[in-house]
C-alpha positions in Angstrom: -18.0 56.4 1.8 -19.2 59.3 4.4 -20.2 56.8 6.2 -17.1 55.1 6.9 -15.2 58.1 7.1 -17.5 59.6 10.2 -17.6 56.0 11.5 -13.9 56.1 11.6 -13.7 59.2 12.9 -16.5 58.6 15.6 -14.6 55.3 16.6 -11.3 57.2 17.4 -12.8 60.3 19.2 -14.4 57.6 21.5 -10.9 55.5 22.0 -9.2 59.3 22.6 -12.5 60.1 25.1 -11.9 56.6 26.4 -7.9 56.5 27.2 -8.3 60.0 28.7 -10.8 58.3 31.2 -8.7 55.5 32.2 -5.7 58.1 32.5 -7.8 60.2 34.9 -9.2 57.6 36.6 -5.7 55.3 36.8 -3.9 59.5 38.3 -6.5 59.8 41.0 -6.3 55.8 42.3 -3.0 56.2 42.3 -2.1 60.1 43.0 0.2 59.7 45.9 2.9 57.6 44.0 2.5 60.1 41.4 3.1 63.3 43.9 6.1 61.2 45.2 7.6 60.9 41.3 7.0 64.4 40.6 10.2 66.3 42.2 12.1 63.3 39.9 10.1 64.3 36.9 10.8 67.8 37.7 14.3 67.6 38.1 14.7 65.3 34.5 13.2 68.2 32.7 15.4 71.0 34.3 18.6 69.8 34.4 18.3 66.9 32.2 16.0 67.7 29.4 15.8 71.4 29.5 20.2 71.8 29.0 19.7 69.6 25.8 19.3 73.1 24.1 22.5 73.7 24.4 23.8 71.6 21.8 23.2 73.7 19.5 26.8 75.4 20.4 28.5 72.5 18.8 27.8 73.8 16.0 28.2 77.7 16.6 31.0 79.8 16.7 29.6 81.1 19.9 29.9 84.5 21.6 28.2 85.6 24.9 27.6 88.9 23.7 25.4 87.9 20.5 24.0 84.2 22.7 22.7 81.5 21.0 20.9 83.0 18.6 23.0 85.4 17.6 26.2 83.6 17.1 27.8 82.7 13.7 27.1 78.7 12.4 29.6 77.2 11.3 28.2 73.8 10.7 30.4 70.7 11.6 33.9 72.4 11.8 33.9 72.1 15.4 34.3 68.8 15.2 37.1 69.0 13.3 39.0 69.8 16.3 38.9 66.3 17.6 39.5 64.7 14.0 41.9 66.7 12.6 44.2 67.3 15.2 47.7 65.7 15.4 46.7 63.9 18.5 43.3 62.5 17.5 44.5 59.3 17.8 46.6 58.9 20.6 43.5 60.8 23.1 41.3 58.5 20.7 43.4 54.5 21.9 44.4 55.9 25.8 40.4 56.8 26.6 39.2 53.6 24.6 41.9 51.4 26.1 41.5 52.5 29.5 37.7 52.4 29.4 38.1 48.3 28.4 40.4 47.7 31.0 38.4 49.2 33.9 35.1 47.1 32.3 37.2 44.1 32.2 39.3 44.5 35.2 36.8 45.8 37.7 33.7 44.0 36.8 35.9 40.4 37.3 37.3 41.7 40.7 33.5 43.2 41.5 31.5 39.9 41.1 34.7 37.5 43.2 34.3 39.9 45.8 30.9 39.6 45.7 31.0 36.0 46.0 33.6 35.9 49.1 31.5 38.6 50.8 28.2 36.1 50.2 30.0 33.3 51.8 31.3 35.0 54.9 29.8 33.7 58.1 30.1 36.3 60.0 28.1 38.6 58.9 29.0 41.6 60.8 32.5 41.5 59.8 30.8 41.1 56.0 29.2 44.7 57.1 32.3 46.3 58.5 34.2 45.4 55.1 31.2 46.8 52.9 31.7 49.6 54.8 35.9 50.3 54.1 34.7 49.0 50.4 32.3 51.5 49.9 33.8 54.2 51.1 37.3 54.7 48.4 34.0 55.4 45.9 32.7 58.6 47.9 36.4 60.2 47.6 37.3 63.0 45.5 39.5 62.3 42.8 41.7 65.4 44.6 41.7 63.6 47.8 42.5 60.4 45.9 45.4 62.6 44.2 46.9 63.7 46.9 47.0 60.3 48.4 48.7 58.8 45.4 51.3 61.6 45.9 51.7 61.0 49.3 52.8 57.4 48.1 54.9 58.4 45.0 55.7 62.0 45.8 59.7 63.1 45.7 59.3 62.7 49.5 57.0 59.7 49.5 56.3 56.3 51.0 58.2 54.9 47.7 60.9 56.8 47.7 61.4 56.7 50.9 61.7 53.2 50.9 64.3 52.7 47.9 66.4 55.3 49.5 66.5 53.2 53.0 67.1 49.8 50.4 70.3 52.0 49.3 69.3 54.1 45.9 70.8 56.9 45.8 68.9 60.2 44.6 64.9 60.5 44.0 63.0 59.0 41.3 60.6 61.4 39.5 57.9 59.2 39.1 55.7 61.9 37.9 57.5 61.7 34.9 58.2 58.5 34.0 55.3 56.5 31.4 56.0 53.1 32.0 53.9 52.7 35.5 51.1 55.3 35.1 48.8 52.5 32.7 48.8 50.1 35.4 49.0 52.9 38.1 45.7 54.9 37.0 44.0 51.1 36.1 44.9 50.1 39.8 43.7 53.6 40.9 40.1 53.2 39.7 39.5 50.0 40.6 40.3 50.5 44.2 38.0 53.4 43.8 35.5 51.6 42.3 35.5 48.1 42.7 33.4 48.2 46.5 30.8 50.0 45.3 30.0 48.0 42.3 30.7 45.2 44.3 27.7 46.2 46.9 25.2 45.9 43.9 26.2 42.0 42.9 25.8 41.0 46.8 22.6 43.0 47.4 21.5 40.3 43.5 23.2 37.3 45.8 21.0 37.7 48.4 17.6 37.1 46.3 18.5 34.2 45.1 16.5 31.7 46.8 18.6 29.4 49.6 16.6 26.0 48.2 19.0 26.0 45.4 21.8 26.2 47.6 20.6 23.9 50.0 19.6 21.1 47.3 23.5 21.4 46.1 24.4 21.1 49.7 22.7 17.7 49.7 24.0 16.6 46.3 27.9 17.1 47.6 28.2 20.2 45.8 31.5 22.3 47.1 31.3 26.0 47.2 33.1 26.4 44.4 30.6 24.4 42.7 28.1 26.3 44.4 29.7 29.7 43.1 29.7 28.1 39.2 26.9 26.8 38.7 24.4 28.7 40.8 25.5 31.8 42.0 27.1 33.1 38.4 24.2 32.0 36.6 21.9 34.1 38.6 23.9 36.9 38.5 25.0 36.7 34.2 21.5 39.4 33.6 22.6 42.2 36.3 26.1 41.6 35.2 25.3 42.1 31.2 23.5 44.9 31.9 25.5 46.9 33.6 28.2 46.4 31.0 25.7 47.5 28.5 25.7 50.6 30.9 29.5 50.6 31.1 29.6 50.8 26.9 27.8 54.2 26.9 30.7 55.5 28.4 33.4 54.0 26.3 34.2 57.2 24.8 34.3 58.8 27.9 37.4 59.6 29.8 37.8 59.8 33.6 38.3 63.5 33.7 39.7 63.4 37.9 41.9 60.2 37.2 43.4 61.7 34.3 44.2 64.8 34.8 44.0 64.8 38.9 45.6 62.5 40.1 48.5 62.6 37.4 49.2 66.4 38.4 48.6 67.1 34.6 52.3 66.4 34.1 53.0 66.7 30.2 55.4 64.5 30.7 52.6 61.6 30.8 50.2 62.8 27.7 51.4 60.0 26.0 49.8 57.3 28.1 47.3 59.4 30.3 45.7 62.2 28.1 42.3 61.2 27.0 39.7 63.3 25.1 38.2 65.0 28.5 41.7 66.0 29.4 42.9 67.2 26.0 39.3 68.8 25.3 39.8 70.9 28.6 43.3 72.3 27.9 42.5 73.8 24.6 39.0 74.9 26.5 41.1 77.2 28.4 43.8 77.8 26.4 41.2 79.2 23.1 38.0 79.3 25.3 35.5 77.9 22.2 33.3 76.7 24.0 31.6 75.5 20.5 34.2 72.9 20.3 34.0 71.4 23.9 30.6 71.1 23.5 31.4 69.3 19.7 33.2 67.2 21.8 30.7 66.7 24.4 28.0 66.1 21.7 30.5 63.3 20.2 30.9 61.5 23.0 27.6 61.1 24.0 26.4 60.3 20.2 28.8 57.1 20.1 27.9 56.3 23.6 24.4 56.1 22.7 25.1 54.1 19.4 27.4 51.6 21.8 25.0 51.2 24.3 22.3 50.3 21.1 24.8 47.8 19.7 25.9 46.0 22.2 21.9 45.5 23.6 21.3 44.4 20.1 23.8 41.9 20.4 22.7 40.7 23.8 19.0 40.2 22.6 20.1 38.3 19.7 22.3 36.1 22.4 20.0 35.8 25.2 16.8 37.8 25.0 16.3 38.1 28.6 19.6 39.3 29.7 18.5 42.7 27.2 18.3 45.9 28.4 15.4 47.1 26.1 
């Protein structure tokens, strides 16, 4: 019995002793690439892994006079200021609803204009109108604001337009619900449609031009082309980055929303989401236990999303997975 015991135990030391001595030896063949990942690493820990400590204020009543460790616990009722309020619902359907139209909405427009860009011919003009494309995404959502006001402003291009049709007055538009769904919808996908957009091309162009060339000499049309070569290649970067696009489901667009709407009360109804809502009662009670509830929330269901819907895709089509 000894005998297998130390056995065992020499047999691991020497699989330790021996993994250590691939490790070293594997570090100093390839030491450059991993000098070249090591201001990545660094910056994961610091301002990646190192700031999870701090959700432990979800669930503190926290003061910055007694700090982390000194402030009261008080469990799970932070997070009762997203479930128990009055408005948990509405902030609850406007950030879910938005989040599936802008999937939807952006990822069809992304992948057509992928394809009419991949069958331009000339392919500097392709390049010039990557370039405008791209550039709506590098914005700020308060220059993006102040653009949309510039259109729909009391003085703006709108108005100014129904006033020289023959309206009399100024509509408020800042105020009326009906147009800001499709407005803010319309809003992000011109902001983020090119950029998105720039990664499906750069996936067109390794697809190999023998496939393409072998439909050209079957009588295949482009269309044809576009269905039954192009989308095919592209379904795996497409289903992963809506598995990417689920982790944020829960997640509202914090410029859009509260930006480029002016915060206007009169809109809550259809523009308030949970970032917006969590911020306004950040500053009006300043817990900052129960942003960071929030916060915590957020990124818990993301997570859980993100698991789901890769589970679903394996069980689909293993190789279109994530993990």
């Amino acid at each position: 019995m000894r005998l297998c015991v130390w056995g065992a135990a020499a047999s691991m030391k020497k699989e330790r002793g021996g993994l250590a001595h691939r490790l070293a030896v594997g570090f100093r063949k390839q030491w450059r690439l991993h000098m070249l990942a090591l201001p990545v690493l660094v910056y994961l820990l610091f301002f990646s892994y190192a700031p999870m400590f701090g959700v432990v204020l979800a669930f503190e009543k926290y003061s910055v006079t007694k700090g982390f460790f000194g402030s009261e616990w008080v469990g799970f009722k932070n997070f009762e200021f997203l479930f128990a309020t009055t408005d948990a619902w509405r902030i609850t359907r406007n950030t879910v609803l938005y989040n599936i139209a802008f999937i939807i909405l952006n990822t069809t427009l992304s992948v057509l204009l992928a394809l009419v860009l991949n069958e331009m011919y000339l392919r500097q003009l392709s390049k010039v109108i990557q370039t405008m494309m791209i550039m709506p995404y590098f914005l700020s959502m308060s220059v993006v604001a102040i653009i949309v006001y510039a259109f729909i402003g009391p003085n703006g291009v709108v108005n100014s337009i129904l006033k020289a049709s023959g309206q009399r007055g100024t509509t408020n538009w800042y105020i009326y619900k009906p147009l800001w769904p499709f407005l803010l919808v319309f809003v992000n996908a011109w902001k983020g449609v090119g950029y998105t957009a720039i990664v499906y091309v750069a996936s067109i162009s390794g697809i190999s031009q023998e496939y393409y060339e072998a439909a050209v000499l079957d009588g295949a049309t482009k269309l044809q082309q576009a269905r039954h070569i192009t989308l095919p290649h592209l379904r795996h970067i497409i289903v992963i980055m809506l598995i990417l696009s689920m982790g944020g489901m829960f997640r509202g667009d914090m410029g859009l929303s509260y930006n480029v709407t002016q915060n206007s009360g009169a809109l809550y109804e259809v523009t308030d989401v949970i970032d917006t809502y969590v911020y306004r009662a950040l500053k009006t009670l300043g817990n900052t236990g129960m942003s960071t509830a929030a916060g915590l929330y957020q990124s818990a269901v993301g997570f859980v999303m993100i698991l789901i819907s890769n589970r679903i895709v394996r069980r689909v089509e293993e190789e279109s997975a994530l993990f």
